[in-house]
KEMAR-57553 format. One record per residue (C-alpha): residue in three letters; x, y, z. Coordinates in nm, 4 decimals, always signed. Example, Ala and Ser with C-alpha at 12.3 -4.5 7.8 and 13.67 -1.06 7.14 Angstrom:
2
+------+----------+----------+----------+
! code !        x !        y !        z !
+------+----------+----------+----------+
!  ALA !  +1.2300 !  -0.4500 !  +0.7800 !
!  SER !  +1.3670 !  -0.1060 !  +0.7140 !
+------+----------+----------+----------+
END
This chain:
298
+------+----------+----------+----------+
! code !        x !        y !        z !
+------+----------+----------+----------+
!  UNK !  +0.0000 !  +0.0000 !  +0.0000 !
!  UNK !  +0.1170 !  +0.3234 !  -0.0899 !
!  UNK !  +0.2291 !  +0.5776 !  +0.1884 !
!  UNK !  -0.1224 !  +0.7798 !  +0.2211 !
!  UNK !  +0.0848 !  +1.1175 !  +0.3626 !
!  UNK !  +0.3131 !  +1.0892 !  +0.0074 !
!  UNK !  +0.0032 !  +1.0064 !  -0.2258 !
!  UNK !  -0.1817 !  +1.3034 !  -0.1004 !
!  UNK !  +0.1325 !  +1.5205 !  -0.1968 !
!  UNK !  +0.1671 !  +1.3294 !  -0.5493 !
!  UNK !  -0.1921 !  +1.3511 !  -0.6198 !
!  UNK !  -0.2845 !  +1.6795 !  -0.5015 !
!  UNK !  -0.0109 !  +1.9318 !  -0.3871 !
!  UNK !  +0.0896 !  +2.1857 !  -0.6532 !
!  UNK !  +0.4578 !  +2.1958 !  -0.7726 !
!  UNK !  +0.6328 !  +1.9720 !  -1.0192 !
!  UNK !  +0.8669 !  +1.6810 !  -1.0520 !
!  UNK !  +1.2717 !  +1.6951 !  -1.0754 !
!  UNK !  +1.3854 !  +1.4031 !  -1.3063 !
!  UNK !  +1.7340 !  +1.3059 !  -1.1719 !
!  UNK !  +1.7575 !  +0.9994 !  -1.3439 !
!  UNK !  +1.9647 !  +0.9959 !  -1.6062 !
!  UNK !  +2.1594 !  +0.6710 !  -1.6405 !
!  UNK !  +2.4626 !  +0.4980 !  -1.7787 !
!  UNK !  +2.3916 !  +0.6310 !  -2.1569 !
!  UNK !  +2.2902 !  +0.9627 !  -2.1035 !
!  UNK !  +2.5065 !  +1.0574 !  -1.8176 !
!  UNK !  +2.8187 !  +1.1582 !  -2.0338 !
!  UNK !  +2.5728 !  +1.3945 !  -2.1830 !
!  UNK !  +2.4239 !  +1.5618 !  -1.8784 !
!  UNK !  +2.8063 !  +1.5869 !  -1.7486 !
!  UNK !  +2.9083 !  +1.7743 !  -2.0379 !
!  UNK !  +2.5994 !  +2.0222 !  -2.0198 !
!  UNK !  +2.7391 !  +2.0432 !  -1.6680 !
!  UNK !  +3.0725 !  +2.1686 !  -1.7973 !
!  UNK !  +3.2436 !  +1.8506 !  -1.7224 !
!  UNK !  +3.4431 !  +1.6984 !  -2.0132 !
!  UNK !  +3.4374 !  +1.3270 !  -2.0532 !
!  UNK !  +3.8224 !  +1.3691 !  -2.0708 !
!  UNK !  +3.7651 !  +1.5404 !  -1.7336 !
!  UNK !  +3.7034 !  +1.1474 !  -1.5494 !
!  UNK !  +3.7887 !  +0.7441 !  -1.6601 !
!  UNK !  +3.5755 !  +0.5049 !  -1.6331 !
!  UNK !  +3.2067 !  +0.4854 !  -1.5079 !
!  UNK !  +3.3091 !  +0.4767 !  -1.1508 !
!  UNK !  +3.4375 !  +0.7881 !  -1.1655 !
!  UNK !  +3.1589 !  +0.9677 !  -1.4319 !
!  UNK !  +2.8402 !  +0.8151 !  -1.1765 !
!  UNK !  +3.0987 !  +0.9757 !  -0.8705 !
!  UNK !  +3.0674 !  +1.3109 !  -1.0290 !
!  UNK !  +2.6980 !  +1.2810 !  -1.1191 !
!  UNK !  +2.5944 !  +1.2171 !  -0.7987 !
!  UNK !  +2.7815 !  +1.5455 !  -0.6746 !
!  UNK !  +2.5640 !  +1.7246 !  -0.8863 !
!  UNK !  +2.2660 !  +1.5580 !  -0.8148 !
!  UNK !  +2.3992 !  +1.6091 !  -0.4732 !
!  UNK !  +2.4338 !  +1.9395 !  -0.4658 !
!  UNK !  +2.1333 !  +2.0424 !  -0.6512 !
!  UNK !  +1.9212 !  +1.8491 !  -0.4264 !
!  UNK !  +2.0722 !  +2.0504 !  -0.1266 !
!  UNK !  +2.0540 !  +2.3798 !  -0.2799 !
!  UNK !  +1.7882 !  +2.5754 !  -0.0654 !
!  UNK !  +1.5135 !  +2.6340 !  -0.3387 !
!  UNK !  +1.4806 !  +2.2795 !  -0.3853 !
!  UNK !  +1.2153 !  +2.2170 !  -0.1468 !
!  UNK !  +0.8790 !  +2.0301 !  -0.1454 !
!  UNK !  +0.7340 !  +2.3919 !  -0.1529 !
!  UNK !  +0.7437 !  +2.3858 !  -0.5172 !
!  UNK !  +0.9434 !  +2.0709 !  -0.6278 !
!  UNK !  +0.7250 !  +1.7441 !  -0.4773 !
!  UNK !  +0.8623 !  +1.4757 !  -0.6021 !
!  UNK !  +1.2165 !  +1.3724 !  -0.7567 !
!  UNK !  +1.3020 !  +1.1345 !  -0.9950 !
!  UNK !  +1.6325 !  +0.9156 !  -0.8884 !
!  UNK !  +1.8577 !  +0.6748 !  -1.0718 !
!  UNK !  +1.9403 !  +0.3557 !  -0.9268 !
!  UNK !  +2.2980 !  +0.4672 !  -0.7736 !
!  UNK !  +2.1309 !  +0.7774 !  -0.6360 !
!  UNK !  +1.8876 !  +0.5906 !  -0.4486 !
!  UNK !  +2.2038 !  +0.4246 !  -0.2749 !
!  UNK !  +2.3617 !  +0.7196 !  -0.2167 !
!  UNK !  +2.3263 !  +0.9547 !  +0.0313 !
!  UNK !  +2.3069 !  +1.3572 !  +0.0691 !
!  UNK !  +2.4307 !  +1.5296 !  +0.3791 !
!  UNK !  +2.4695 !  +1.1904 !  +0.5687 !
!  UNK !  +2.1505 !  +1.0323 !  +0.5274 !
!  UNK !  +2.0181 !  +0.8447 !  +0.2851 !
!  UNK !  +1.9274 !  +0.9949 !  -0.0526 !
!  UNK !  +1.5480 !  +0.8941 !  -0.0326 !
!  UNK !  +1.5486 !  +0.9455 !  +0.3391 !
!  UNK !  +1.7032 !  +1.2976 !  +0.3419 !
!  UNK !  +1.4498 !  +1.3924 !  +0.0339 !
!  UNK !  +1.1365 !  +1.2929 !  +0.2228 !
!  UNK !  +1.2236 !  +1.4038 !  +0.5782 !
!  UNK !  +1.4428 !  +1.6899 !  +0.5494 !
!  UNK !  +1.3404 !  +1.8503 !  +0.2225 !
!  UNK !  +0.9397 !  +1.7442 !  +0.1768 !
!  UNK !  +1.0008 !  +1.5585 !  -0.2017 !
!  UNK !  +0.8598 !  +1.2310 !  -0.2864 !
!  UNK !  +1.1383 !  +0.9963 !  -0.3828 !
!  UNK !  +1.0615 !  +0.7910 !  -0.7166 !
!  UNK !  +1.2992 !  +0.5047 !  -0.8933 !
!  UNK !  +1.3728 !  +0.4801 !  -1.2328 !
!  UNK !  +1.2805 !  +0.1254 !  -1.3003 !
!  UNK !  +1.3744 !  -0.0033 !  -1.6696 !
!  UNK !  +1.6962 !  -0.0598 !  -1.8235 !
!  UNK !  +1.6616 !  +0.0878 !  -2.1346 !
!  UNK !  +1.5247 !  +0.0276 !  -2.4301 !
!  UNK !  +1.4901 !  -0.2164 !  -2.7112 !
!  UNK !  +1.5592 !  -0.2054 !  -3.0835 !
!  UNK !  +1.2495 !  -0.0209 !  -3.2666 !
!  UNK !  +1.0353 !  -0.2149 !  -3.3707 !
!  UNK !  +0.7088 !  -0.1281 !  -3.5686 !
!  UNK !  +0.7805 !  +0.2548 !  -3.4865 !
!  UNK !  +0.8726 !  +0.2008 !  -3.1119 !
!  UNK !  +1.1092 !  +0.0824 !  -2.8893 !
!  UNK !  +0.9470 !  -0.1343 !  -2.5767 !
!  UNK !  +1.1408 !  -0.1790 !  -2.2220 !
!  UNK !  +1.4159 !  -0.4482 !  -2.1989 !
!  UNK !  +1.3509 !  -0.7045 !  -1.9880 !
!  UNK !  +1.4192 !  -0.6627 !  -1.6333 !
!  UNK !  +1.4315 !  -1.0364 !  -1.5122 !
!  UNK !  +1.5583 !  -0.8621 !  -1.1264 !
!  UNK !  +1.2494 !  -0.6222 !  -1.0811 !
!  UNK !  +1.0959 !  -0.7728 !  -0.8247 !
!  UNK !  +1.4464 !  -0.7828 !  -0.5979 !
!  UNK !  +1.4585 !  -0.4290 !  -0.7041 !
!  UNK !  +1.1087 !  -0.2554 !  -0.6212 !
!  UNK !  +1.1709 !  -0.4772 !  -0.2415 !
!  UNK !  +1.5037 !  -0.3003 !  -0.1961 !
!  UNK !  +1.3467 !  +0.0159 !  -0.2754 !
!  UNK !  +1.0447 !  -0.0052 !  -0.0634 !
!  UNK !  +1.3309 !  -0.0746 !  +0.2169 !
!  UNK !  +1.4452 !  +0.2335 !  +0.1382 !
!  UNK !  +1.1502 !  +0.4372 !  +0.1421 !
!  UNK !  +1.0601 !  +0.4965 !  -0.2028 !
!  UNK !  +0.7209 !  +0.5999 !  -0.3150 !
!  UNK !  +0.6861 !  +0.5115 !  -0.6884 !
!  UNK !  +0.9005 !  +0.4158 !  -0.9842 !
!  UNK !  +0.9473 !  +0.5115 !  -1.3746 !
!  UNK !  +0.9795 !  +0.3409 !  -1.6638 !
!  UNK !  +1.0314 !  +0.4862 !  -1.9961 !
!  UNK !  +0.9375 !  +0.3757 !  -2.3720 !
!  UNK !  +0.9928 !  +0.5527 !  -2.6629 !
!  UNK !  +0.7128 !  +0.5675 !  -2.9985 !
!  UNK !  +0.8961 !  +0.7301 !  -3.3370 !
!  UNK !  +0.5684 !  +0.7069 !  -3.5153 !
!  UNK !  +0.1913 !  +0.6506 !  -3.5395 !
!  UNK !  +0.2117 !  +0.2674 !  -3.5318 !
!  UNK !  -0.1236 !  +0.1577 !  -3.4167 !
!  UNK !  +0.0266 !  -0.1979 !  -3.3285 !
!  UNK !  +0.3677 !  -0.0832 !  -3.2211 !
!  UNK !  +0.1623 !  +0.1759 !  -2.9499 !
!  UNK !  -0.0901 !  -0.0708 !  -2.8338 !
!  UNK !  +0.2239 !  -0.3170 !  -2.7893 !
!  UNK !  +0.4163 !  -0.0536 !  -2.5733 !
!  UNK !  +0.0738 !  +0.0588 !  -2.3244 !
!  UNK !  +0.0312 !  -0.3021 !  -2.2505 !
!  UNK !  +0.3669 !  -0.3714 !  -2.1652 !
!  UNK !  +0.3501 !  -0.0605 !  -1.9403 !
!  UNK !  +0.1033 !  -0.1543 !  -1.7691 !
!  UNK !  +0.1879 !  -0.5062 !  -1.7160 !
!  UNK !  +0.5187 !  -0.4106 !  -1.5518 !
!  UNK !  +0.2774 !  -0.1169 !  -1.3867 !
!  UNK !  +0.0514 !  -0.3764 !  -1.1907 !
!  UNK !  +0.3664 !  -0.5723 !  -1.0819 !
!  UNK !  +0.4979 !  -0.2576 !  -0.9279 !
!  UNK !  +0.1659 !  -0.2190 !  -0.7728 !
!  UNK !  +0.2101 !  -0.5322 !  -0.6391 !
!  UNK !  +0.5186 !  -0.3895 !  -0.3881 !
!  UNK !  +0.2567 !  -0.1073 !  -0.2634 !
!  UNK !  +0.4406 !  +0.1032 !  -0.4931 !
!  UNK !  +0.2616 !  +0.4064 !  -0.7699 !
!  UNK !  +0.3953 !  +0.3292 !  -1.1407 !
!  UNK !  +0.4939 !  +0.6129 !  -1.3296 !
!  UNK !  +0.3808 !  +0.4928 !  -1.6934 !
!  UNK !  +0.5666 !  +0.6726 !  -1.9178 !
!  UNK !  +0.5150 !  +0.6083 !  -2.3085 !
!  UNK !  +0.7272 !  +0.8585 !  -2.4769 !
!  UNK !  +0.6242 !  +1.0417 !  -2.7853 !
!  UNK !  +0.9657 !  +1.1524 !  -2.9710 !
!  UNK !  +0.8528 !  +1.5024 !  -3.0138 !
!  UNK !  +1.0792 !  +1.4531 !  -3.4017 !
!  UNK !  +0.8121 !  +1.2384 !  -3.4462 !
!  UNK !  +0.6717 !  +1.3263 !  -3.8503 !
!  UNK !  +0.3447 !  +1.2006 !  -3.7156 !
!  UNK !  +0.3387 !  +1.2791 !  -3.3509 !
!  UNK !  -0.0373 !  +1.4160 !  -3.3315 !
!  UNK !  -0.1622 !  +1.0822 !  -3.4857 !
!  UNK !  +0.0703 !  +0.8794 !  -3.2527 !
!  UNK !  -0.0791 !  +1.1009 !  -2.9515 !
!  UNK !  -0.4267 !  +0.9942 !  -3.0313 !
!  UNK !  -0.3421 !  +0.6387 !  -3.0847 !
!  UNK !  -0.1505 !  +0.6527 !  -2.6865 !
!  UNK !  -0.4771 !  +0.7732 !  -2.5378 !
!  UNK !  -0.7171 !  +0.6127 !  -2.6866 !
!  UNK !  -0.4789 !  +0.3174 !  -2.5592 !
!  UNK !  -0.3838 !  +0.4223 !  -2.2063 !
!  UNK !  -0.7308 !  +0.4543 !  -2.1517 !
!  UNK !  -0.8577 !  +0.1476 !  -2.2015 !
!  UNK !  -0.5899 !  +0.0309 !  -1.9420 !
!  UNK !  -0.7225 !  +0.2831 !  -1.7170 !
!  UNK !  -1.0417 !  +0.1854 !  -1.7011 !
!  UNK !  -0.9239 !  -0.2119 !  -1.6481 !
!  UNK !  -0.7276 !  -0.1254 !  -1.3691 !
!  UNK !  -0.8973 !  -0.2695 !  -1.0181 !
!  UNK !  -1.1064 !  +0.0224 !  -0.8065 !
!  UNK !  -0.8762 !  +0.2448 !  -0.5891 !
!  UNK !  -0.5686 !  +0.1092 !  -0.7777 !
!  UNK !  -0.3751 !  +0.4948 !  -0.9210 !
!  UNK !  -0.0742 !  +0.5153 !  -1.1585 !
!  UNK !  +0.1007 !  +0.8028 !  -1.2620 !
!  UNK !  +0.1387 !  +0.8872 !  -1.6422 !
!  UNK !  +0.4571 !  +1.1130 !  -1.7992 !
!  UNK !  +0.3730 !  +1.2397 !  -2.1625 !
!  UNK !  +0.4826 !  +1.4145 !  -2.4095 !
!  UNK !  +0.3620 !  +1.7633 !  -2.4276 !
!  UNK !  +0.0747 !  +1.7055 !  -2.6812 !
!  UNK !  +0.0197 !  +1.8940 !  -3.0140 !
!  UNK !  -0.2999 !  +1.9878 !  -2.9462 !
!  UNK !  -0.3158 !  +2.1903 !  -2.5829 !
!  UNK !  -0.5431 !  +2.0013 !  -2.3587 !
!  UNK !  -0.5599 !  +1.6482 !  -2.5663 !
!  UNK !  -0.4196 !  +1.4720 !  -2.2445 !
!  UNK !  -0.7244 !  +1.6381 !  -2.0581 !
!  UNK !  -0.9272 !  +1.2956 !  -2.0533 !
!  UNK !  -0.6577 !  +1.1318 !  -1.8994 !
!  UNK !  -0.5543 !  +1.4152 !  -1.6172 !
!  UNK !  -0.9361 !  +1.3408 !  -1.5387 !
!  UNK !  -0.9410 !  +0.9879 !  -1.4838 !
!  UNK !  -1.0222 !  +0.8270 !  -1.1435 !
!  UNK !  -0.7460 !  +0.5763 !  -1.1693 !
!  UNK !  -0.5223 !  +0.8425 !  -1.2931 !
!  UNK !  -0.3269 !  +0.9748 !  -0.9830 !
!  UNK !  -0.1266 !  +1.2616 !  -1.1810 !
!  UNK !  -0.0014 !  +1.3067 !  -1.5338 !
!  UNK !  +0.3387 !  +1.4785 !  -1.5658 !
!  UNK !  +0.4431 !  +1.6285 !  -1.8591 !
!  UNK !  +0.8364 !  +1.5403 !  -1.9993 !
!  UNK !  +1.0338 !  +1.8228 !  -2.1540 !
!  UNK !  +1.1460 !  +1.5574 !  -2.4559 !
!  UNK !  +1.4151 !  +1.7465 !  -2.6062 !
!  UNK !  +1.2826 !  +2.0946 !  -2.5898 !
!  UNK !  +1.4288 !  +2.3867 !  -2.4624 !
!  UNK !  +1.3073 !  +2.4939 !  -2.0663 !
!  UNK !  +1.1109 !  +2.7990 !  -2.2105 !
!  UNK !  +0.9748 !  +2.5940 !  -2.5005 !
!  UNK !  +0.8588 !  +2.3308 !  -2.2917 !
!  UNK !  +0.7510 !  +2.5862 !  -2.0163 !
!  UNK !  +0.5708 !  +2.7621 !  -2.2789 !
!  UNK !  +0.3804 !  +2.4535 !  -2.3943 !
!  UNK !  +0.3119 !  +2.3018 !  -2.0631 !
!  UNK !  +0.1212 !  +2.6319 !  -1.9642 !
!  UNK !  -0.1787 !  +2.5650 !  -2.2027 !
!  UNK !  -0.1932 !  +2.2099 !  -2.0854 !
!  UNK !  -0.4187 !  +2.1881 !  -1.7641 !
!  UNK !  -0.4150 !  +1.9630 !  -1.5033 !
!  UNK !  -0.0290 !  +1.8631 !  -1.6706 !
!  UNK !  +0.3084 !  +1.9345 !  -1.3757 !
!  UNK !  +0.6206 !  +1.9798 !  -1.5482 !
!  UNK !  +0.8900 !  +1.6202 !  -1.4618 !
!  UNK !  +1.1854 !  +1.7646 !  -1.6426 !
!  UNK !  +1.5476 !  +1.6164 !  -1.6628 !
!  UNK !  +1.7386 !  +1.8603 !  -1.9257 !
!  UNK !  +1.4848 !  +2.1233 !  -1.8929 !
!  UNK !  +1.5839 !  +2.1710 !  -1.5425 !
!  UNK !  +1.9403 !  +2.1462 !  -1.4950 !
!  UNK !  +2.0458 !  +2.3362 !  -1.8701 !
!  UNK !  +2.1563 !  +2.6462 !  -1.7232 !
!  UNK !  +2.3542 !  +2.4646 !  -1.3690 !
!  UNK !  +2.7640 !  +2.4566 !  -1.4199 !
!  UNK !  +3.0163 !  +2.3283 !  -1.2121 !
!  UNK !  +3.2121 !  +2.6223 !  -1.2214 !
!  UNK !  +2.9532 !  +2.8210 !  -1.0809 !
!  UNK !  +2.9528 !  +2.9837 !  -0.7110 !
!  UNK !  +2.7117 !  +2.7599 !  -0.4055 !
!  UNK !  +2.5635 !  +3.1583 !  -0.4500 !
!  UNK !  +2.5421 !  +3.1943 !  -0.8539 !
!  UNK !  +2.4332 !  +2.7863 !  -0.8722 !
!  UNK !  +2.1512 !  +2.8465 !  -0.5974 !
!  UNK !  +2.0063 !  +3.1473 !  -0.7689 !
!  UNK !  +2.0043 !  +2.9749 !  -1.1150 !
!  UNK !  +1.8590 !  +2.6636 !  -1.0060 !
!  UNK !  +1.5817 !  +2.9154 !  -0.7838 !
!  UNK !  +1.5036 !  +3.0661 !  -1.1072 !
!  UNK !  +1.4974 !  +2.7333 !  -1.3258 !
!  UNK !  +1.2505 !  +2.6134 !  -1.0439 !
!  UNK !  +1.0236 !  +2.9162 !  -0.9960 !
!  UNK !  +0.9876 !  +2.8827 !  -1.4005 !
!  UNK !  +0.8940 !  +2.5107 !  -1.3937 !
!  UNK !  +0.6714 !  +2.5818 !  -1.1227 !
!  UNK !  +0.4518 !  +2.8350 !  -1.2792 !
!  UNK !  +0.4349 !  +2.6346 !  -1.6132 !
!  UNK !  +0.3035 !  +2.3735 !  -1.3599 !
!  UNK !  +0.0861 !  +2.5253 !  -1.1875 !
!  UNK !  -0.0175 !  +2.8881 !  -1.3517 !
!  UNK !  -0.2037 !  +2.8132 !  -1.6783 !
!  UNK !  -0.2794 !  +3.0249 !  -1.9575 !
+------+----------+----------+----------+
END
């Protein structure tokens, strides 16, 4: 069963997500937006070592509080980590007010009929028990859909939320996240294939049983609106896919009901050369942005 204090927050409480997940293959990337050259470390001991400083110090900073930031997205190593002594999920809950969440899935498959479905993850179930240990909340798992496959989407919802009800099975809130590549030459078309889809395994799922849902920001403002309405629909969070923190701001605003859970979006303008005083203020500003787009809508 899901902690009833942290579902109330997830499901109700304005703000927005942080997405500190990235993994082993996007990592490099996020380092160098950073300012950190892959020259700069050797070997993935060392690049995860200076991710999790960042993370670190981000999730430290002072405006990154449950006041406007309720819930945070971690990566596997960051949930065994820890931030100012305590554990990282421990120190997010009870001395900063943020959900903790787990990124779930390890990666992605070849595409296949215009998506690309989860890998198998044959050691979930040890997993989601080592988390709930921990004090997690919820997970995420992310697919990606390239185009307006009617088979290829159906195929990637159901595997969602197959892997969704065994995470429900730990007392733990699935993020389902079915990605839209916002390149996509026929992303409006795949967006109305994904919810007519998602909501048919809405409306199968058991009473009182929630899941959360991360989406593209849709063509159309408002098309997720069904969805962000659904009983069994705890919250739908909005990813930045690709674009820019004011584009996806911009977009997000005319989508209501939708929180921002940005990853790049959030952490474009942090660098490691930066003062504690000139990173704090950036990051306040970043958040205070994401915030509004979350919560003020046009």
């Amino acid at each position: 069963m899901a902690d009833v204090k942290m579902m109330s927050q997830m499901s109700g409480k304005k703000g927005f997500i942080a997405a500190l997940d990235q993994s082993g293959g996007s990592t490099p990337g996020a380092l160098r937006l950073y300012g950190i050259a892959d020259s700069d470390y050797h070997g993935e001991e060392e690049m995860f070592r200076l991710m999790h400083e960042m993370r670190v110090r981000i999730m430290t900073a002072p405006a990154f509080s449950g006041d406007k930031v309720i819930g945070a997205i971690l990566f596997e190593k960051t949930m065994d980590g820890e931030a100012k002594g305590k554990p990282v999920p421990s120190y997010l809950w009870e001395d900063r007010g943020i959900v903790p969440f787990l990124k779930v899935d390890k990666g992605l498959a070849a595409e296949e009929n215009g998506v690309q479905i989860l890998k198998p993850m044959p050691d979930l179930d040890a997993l989601l028990a080592r988390a709930v240990k921990k004090g997690i909340f919820g997970t995420k798992m992310r697919s990606v859909i390239a185009n307006a496959d009617r088979a290829g989407i159906a195929a990637v919802v159901k595997q969602q939320f197959e892997v969704g009800r065994q995470i429900l099975g730990h007392g733990l809130v699935p993020i389902i996240e079915p990605e839209v590549s916002i390149k996509s030459p026929t992303k409006q078309e795949a967006e109305a294939i994904l919810r007519d889809e998602i909501a048919k395994e809405l409306d199968a799922l058991p009473a009182g049983e929630k899941v959360m849902l991360k989406l593209t920001i849709p063509t159309v403002a408002d098309f997720y609106k069904p969805l962000v309405d659904h009983k069994a629909a705890a919250r739908v969070v909005a990813l930045s896919g690709g674009y820019s923190r004011a584009d996806a701001c911009e977009k997000l605003s005319r989508n209501h009901g939708m929180i921002a859970s940005f990853s790049r979006a959030l952490t474009e303008d942090l660098r490691v050369a930066m003062s504690d005083a000139e990173f704090d203020a950036s990051l306040a500003k970043t958040i205070d942005e994401i915030y509004t787009a979350s919560v003020v809508k046009a």
